[in-house]
C-alpha positions, 0 to 999 in steps of 0.5 A, a space after each residue: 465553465 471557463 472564462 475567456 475574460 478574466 486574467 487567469 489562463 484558460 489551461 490554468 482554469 481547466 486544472 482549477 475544474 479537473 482538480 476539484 472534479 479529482 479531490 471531491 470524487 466526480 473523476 474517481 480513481 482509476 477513471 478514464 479521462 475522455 480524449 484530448 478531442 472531446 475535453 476540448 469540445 467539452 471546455 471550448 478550447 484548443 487540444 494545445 490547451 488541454 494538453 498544457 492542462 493534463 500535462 499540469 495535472 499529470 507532474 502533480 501527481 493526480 493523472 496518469 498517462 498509459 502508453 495506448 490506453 488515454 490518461 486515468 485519474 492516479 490511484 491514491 497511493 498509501 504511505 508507509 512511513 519507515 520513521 513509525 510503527 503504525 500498522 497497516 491498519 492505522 496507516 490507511 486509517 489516518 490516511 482516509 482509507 477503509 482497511 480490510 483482510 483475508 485470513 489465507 492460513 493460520 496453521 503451526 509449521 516447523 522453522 528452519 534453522 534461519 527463521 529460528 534463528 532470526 526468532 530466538 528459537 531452537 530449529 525444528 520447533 514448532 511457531 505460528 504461520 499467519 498469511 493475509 490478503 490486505 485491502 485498502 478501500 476494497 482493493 488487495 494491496 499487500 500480502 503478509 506472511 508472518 511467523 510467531 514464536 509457538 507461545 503465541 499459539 492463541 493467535 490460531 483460535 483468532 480469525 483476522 480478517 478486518 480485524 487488526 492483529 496488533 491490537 489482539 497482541 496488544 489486549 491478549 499478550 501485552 505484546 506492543 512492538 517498539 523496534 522493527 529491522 527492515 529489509 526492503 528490494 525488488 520482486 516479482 509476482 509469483 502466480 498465486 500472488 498475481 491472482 491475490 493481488 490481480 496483477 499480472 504474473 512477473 508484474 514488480 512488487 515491493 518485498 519487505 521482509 521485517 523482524 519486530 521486537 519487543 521492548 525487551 528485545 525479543 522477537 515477537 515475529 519475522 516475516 514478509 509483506 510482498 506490496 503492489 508499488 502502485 498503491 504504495 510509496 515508502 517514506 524515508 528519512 535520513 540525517 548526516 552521519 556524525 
C-alpha cells in the first residue's frame, strides 16, 4: 500500500502498484479499471491523485480511456516491423505471443489481367486462392487473401490453420521471400470482415496490400491483409535521400 512518509510522491507510488499489477497479468488486457472513487478508497488518497496516476499511466501507453465506458487496461499491440520479412507467425512469436489461424478457403480461381500481371501470369489462368483468419493469444487480428502462381498448387492439399505457410513453402518448394512491395491505406470493415474480426461494420482497418518475390525476382504471391488497428502498429524507417 502506499507510503505517506517517504519522499516518493503518493500519485508516483499508485503508478509504481498498477504498473507491476498491468506487466505481471493481475490487471489483464481489456480489464476495467474500477472508478476514480473507488481507486481512491482502495489506495487512501484524493481523486486528484489517482487521476494525476491514470493520466501517467494512460501517456505511457498502458491504460486507455473510452469515452462513457471508464478507463481499460490497453491491449498489447503487435509490431509489424516493415525493415523485415518475418511472418505473422515469428512476429507474434518474438513478441511473446501464441500465433493461430483459420483456413477461410483455399480453392483454384481464375486471375484477372491485374492480379496476373502482378504475378507474371497469362490472364485467365488458373492460381491459388488462400484466406485465413489470424489469431494472436486467441484473439482475430488479421485477414490474409493471398493468390499463388498455379505451380504452387500442392498448397491446396495443406490445411493452415496454426500451422505457418512459410515455413511449407520453405520445406516443399524451397520458396523462401527476400523482397516484399507494400502498399498500405485506410479501409473500412465490410460485414463479413466486422464478423471475422468482431468489430463493428464500417469500423477502421489497416489494408495492406503486398507483392513478394523470390530471390530470383519472381512473384511467389500478391495479396492483401486487412488488420484490426488496435492490435496493430507498423514500424517504419526512413533515412535522408542522397
Amino acid at each position: 500500500m502506499l507510503d505517506p512518509k517517504t519522499a516518493t510522491p503518493l500519485y508516483v507510488q499508485m503508478i509504481d502498484i498498477l504498473e507491476r499489477q498491468i506487466v505481471f497479468g493481475e490487471l489483464e488486457a481489456g480489464e476495467r479499471l474500477p472508478s476514480e472513487s473507488e481507486l481512491a478508497k482502495q489506495f487512501g488518497v484524493s481523486i486528484i491523485t489517482v487521476r494525476n496516476a491514470v493520466g501517467e499511466l494512460c501517456k505511457r501507453g498502458l491504460l486507455e480511456r473510452k469515452q462513457g465506458k471508464g478507463t481499460f487496461v490497453r491491449k498489447t499491440k503487435i509490431t509489424r516491423d516493415s525493415r523485415t520479412l518475418s511472418s505473422f507467425t515469428e512476429s507474434c512469436k518474438n513478441q511473446g505471443l501464441v500465433p493461430g489461424g483459420r483456413m477461410l478457403e483455399n480453392n483454384l480461381v481464375v486471375l484477372n489481367a491485374k492480379l496476373a500481371r502482378s504475378l507474371g501470369q497469362t490472364p485467365g489462368s488458373q492460381a491459388v486462392y488462400m484466406s485465413r483468419l489470424r489469431f494472436a493469444n486467441q484473439e482475430p487480428v488479421i485477414i490474409e487473401r493471398n493468390y499463388f502462381p498455379i505451380k504452387y498448387a500442392f498448397l491446396l492439399e495443406e490445411v493452415f490453420d496454426d500451422d505457418s505457410l512459410f515455413e511449407c513453402l520453405r520445406n516443399r518448394a524451397q520458396a523462401v521471400v527476400t523482397r516484399s512491395d507494400k502498399e498500405i491505406e485506410l479501409c473500412h470493415a465490410t460485414q463479413t470482415e466486422g464478423e471475422l474480426l468482431r468489430v463493428p461494420q464500417n469500423s477502421p482497418l489497416i489494408l495492406v496490400k503486398s507483392t513478394a518475390y523470390l530471390p530470383t525476382g519472381e512473384p511467389l504471391y500478391v495479396g492483401t491483409q486487412v488488420m484490426n488497428g488496435e492490435h496493430f502498429k507498423l514500424q517504419i524507417t526512413q533515412g535522408t535521400v542522397l
